[in-house]
C-alpha positions in Angstrom: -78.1 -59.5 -21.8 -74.8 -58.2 -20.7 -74.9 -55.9 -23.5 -78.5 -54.3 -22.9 -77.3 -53.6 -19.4 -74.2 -52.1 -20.6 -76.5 -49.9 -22.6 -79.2 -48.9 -20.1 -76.5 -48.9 -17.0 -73.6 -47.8 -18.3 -74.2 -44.1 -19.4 -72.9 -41.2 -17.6 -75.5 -38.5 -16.0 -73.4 -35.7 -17.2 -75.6 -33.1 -15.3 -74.1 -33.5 -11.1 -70.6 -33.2 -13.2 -71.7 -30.1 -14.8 -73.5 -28.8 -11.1 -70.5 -29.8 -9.7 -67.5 -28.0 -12.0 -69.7 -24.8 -11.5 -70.2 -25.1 -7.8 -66.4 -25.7 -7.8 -66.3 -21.9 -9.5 -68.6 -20.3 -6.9 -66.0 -21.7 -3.9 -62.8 -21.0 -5.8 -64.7 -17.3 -6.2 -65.6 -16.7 -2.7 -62.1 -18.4 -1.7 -60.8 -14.7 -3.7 -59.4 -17.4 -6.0 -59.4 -16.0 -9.6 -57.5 -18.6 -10.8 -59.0 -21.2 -9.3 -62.8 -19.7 -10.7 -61.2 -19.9 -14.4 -60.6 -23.5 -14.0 -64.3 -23.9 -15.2 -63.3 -22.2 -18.5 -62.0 -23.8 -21.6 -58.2 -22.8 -21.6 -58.1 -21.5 -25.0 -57.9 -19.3 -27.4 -61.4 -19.3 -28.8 -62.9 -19.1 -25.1 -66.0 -16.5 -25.7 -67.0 -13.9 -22.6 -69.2 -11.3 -23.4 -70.0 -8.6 -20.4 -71.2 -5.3 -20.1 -68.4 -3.9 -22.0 -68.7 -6.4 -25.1 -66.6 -9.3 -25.8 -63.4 -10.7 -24.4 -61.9 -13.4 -26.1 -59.6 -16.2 -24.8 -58.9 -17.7 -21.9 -55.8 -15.6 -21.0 -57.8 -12.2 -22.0 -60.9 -13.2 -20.4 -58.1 -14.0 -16.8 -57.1 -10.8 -17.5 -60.5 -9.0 -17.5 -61.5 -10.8 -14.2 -58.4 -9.5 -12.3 -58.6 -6.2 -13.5 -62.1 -5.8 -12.8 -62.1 -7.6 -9.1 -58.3 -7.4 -8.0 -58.6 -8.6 -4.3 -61.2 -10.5 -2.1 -63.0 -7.3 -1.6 -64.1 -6.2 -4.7 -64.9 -10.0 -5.5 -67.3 -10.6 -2.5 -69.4 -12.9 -2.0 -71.1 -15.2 -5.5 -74.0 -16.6 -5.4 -75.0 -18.9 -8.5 -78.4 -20.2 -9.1 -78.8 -22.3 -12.2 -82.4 -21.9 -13.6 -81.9 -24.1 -16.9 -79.9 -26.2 -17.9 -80.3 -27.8 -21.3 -78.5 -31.0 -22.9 -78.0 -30.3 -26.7 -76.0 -33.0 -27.7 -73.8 -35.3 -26.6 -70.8 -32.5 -26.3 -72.9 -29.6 -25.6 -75.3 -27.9 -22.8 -76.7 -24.8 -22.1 -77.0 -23.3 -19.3 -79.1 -20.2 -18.0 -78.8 -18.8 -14.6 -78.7 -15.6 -11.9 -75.5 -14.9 -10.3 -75.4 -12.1 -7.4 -72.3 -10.9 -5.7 -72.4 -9.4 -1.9 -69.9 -6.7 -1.5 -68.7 -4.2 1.3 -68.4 -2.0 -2.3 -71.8 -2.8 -3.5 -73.7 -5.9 -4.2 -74.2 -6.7 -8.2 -76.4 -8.8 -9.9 -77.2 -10.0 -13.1 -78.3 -13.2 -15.6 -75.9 -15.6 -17.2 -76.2 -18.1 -20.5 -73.1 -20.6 -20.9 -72.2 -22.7 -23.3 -70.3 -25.6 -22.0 -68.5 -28.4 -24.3 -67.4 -31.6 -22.9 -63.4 -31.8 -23.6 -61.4 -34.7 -22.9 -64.2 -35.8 -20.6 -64.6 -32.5 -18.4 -67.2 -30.0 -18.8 -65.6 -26.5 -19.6 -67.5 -23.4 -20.5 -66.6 -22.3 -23.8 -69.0 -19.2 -24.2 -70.5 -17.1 -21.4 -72.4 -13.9 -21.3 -73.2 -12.1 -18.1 -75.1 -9.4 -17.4 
């Protein structure tokens, strides 16, 4: 019995970690926190962005790419991130699609997202994302 409710109780909803690591992003973004945003991303070398210019790989390229292209609170404004899918493919992996909109004094931007994320060590990290 104990085992059956070990089985049925005992797994972890890995979706409010996932809402929660990316909600974390969107605070550490309108914070003007860079660094604090790219704790979502896996730190490491075979990190995947791909934006309007093509792809960036690495975490400390794809740092490097986000300060250069927003390099105070200004030109970062204000994200909004609205998940529209999110899809368990295995027990390491989801996918995620969603709409992300920034308000700015410089003008607002918008666009669609798809991440890959990969559970590491027990966290959530996104491992390949590609906004447009």
């Amino acid at each position: 019995m104990l085992a059956v409710s070990t089985i049925c109780f005992g797994q972890t909803n890995d979706e409010p970690a996932i809402r929660k690591m990316l909600a974390a992003q969107v605070i550490e973004w309108n914070k003007g926190n860079i660094a604090g945003y790219m704790k979502g991303y896996w730190l490491d070398d075979s990190l995947v962005f791909i934006g309007k210019n093509g792809p960036t790989y690495g975490y400390e390229q794809t740092l490097k790419r986000y300060q250069k292209s927003y390099p105070d609170k200004n030109a970062m404004g204000i994200l909004t991130s609205t998940i529209i899918s999110l899809k368990k493919l295995s027990e390491e992996y989801y996918f995620i699609t969603g709409r992300w909109s920034l308000e700015r004094k410089a003008g607002n931007l918008e666009g669609v997202y798809t991440l890959l994320l990969r559970k590491i060590d027990g966290n959530w990290v996104i491992v390949y994302d590609h906004s447009s």
